[in-house]
C-alpha positions as CSV (number, residue, x, y, z in Angstrom):
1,X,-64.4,-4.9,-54.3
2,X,-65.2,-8.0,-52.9
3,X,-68.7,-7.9,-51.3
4,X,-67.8,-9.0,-47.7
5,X,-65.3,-6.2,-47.9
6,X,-67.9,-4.1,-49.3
7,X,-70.0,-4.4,-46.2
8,X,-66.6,-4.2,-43.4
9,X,-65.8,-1.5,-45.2
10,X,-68.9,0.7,-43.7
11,X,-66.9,0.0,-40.1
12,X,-63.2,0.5,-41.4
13,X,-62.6,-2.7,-42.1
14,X,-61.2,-5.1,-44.7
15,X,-60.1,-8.9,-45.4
16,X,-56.7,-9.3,-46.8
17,X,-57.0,-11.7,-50.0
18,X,-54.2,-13.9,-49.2
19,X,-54.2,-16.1,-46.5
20,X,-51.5,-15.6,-43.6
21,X,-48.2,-17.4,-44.1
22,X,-48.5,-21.2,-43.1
23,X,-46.5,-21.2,-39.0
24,X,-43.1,-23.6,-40.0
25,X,-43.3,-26.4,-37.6
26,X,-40.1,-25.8,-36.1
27,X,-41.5,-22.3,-34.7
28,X,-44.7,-24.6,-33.3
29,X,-42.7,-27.0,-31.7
30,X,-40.3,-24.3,-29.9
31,X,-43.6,-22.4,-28.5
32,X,-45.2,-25.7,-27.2
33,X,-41.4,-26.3,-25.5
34,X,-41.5,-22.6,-24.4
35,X,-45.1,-22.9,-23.0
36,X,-44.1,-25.7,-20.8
37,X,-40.9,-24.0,-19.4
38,X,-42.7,-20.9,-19.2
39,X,-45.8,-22.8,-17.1
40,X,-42.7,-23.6,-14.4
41,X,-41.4,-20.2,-14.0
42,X,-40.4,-19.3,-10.3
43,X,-41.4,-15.3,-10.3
44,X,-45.3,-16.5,-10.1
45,X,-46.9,-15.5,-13.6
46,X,-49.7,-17.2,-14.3
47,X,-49.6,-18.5,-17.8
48,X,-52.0,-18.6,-20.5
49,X,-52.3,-19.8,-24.4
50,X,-52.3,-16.6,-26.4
51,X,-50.3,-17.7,-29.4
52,X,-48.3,-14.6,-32.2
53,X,-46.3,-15.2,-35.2
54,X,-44.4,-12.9,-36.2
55,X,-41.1,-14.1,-37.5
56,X,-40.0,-13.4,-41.0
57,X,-39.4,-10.4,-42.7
58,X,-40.1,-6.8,-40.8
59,X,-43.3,-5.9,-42.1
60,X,-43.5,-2.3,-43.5
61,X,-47.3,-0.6,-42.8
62,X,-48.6,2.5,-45.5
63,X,-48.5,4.1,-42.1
64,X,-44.4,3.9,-41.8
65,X,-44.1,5.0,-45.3
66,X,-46.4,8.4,-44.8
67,X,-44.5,9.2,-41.7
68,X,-40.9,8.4,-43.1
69,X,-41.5,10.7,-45.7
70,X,-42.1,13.4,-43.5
71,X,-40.0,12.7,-41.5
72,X,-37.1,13.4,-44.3
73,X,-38.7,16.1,-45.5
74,X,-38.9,18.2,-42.3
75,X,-35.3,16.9,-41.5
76,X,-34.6,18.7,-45.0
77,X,-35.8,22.2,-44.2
78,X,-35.3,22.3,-40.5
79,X,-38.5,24.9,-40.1
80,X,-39.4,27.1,-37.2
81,X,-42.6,27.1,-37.2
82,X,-45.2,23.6,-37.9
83,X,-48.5,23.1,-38.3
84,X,-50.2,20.0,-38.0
85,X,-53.2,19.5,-39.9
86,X,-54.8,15.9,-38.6
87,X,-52.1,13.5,-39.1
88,X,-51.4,10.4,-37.0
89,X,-51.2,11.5,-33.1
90,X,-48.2,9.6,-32.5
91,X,-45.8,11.0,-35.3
92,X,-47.1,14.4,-33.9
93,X,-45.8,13.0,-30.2
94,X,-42.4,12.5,-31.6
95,X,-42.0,15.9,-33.4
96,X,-42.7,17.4,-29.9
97,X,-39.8,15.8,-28.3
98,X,-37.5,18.1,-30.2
99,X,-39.9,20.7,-32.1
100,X,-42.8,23.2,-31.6
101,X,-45.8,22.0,-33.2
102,X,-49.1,23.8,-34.0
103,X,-51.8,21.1,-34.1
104,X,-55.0,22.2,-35.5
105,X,-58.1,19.5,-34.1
106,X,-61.8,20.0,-35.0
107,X,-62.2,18.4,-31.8
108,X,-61.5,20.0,-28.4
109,X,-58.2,18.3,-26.4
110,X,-55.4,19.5,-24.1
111,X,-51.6,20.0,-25.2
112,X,-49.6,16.6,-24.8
113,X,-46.4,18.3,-23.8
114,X,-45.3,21.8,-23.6
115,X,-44.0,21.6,-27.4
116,X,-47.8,21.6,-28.5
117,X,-50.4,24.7,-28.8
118,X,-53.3,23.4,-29.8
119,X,-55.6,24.9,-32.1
120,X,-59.4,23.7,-32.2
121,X,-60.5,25.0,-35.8
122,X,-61.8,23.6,-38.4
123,X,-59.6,22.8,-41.5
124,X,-61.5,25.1,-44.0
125,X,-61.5,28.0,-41.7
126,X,-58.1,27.8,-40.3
127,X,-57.9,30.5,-37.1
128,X,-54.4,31.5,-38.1
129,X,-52.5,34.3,-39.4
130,X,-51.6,34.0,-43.4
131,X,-48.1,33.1,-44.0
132,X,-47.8,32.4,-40.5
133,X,-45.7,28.7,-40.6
134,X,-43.3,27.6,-42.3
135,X,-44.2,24.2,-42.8
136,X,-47.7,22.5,-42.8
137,X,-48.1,18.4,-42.6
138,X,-51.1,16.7,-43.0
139,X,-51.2,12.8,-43.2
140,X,-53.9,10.7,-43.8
141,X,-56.5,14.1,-43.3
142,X,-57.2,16.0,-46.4
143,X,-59.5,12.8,-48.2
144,X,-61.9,13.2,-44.3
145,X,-62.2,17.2,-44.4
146,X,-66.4,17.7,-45.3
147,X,-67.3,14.2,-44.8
148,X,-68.9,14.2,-41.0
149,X,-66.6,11.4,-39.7
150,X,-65.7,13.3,-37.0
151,X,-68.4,15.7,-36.0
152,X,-67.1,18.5,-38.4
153,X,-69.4,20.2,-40.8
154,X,-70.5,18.4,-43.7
155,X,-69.3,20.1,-46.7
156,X,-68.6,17.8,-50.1
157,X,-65.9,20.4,-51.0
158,X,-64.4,20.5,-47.6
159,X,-61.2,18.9,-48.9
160,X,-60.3,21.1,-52.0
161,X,-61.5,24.4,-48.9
162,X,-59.2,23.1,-46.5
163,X,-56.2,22.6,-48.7
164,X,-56.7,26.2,-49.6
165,X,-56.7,27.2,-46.3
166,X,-53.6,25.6,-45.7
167,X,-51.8,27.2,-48.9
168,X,-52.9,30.5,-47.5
169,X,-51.5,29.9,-44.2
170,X,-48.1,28.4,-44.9
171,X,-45.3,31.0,-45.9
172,X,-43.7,31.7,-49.4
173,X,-41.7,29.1,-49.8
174,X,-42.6,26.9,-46.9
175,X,-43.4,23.2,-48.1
176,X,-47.4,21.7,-47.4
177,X,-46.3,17.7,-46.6
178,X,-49.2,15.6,-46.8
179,X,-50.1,12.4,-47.8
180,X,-54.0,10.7,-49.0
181,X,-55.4,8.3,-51.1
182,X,-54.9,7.5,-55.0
183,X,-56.0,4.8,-57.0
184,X,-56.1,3.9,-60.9
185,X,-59.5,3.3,-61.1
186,X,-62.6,5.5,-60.9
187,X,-62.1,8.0,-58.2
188,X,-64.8,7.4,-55.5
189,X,-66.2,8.5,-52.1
190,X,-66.4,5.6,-49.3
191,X,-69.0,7.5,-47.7
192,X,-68.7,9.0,-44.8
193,X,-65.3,7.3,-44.5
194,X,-62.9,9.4,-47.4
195,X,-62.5,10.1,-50.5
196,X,-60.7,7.7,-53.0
197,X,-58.7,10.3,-55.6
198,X,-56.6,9.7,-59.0
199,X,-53.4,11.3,-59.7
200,X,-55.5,14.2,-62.2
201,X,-57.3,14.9,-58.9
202,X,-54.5,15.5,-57.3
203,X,-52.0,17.2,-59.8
204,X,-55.2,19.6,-60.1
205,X,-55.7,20.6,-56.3
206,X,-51.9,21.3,-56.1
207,X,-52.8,24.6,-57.5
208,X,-49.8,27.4,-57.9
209,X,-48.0,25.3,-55.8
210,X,-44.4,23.4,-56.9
211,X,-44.2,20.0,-57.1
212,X,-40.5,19.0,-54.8
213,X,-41.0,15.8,-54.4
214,X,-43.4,12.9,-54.3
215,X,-43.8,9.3,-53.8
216,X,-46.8,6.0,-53.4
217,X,-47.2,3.4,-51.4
218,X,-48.8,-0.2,-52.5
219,X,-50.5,-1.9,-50.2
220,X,-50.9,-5.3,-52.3
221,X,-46.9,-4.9,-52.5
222,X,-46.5,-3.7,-48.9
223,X,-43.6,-1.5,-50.4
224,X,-43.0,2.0,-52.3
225,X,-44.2,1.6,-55.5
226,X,-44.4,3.9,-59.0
227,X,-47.9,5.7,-60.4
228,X,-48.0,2.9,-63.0
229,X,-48.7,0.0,-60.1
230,X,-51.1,2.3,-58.1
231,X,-54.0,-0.1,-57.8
232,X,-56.7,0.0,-60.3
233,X,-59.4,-2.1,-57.7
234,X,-62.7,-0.2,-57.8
235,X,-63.3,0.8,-54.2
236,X,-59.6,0.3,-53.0
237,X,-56.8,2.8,-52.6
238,X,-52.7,3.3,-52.5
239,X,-51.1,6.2,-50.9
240,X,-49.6,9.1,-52.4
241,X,-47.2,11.5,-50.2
242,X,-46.3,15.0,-51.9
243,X,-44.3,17.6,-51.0
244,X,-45.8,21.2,-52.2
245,X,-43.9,24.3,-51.8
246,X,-45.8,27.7,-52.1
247,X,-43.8,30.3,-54.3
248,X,-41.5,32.7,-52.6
249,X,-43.2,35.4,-55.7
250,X,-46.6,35.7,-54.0
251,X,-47.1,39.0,-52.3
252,X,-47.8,37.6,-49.2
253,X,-47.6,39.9,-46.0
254,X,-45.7,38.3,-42.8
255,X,-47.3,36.5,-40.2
256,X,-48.8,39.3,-37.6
């Protein structure tokens, strides 16, 4: 890793190796035109330099990727029951618009809209019935569970306890959705910020569970990319998105 990003990285933070696309002129000579009209506008804005480019291709974040995938694999299974284990708050926000949703938070916060019952607990002691949902999701979470990031319990298995928790949870045949890091290289710990897995990591905390489906995101590529072209940068991570299913065998008994 490259030693300024070595030191940005202790506050979340990273430098891009390439340098942003050069602005065309053409697009610098229609905002100075712009700005000029836009200075004489009748509706009494004030007006003020703050200059954007963002022409060009759409670009497609990690963040889209983890939440397209599931996205289609909730559309897939159509469940009656979700929980949410820490994923981004505003792909929770649009599951409520048509769904119930369990959210499980270590910290303490009020429903967003009818659709939600919140759940303070923490991941590796989930205050929940076993079997009770049919489907659990859980982006970007499972590599923060132990680490003290936010206020929970440190506990440097607190990952591998919480993904248990969530197994024992979710119903016989319900589908665990999640997505974390993965990289080529060593794994590592970015201390207290997440952990940093390989695919042997991962393969081996799926447990009992089946393997449906599964996909990785490349940053450097800023596209969906295959195991092979995971990054191998010491210190730097890809996403990985899975879809587990828990066997409809286990003698589970039904949510009470």
């Amino acid at each position: 890793m490259h030693p300024v990003n070595r030191l940005l990285s202790i506050v979340g933070l990273r430098i891009a190796r390439e340098r942003p696309a050069a602005v065309p002129a053409e697009f610098l000579q229609r905002y100075e035109e712009g700005y000029q009209r836009t200075q004489s506008n009748r509706r009494g804005f004030d007006v003020f330099r703050h200059f954007i480019y963002e022409a060009g291709e759409h670009p497609s974040s990690h963040v889209d990727f983890q939440c397209a995938f599931a996205a289609e694999a909730i559309a897939s299974r159509s469940p009656a029951s979700i929980l949410d284990v820490g994923s981004y708050r505003h792909f929770i926000l649009g599951l409520l618009g048509r769904r119930g949703v369990t959210t499980l938070d270590v910290r303490s916060r009020e429903p967003a809209t009818a659709n939600e019952t919140v759940l303070t607990s923490d991941a590796k002691s989930i205050r929940a019935a076993t079997g009770q949902f049919d489907l659990i999701v859980s982006l970007c979470a499972l590599e923060h569970f132990g680490l003290g990031r936010y206020g929970d319990e440190f506990d440097p298995d607190g990952d591998t306890k919480a993904l248990a928790e969530m197994t024992r949870v979710l119903q016989p045949g319900g589908a665990l959705v999640f997505s974390t890091t993965i990289t080529r290289a060593r794994p590592s710990i970015g201390f207290n910020a997440h952990r940093i897995y390989d695919y042997a990591m991962i393969s081996d905390m799926r447990g009992d569970l089946r393997l449906e489906r599964e996909a990785f995101f490349s940053h450097s590529r800023g596209r969906a990319t295959t195991l092979q072209d995971v990054t191998t940068e010491a210190g730097a991570w890809d996403v990985y998105c899975g879809c587990w299913v828990k066997k409809k065998s286990d003698n589970i008994p039904p949510a009470r």
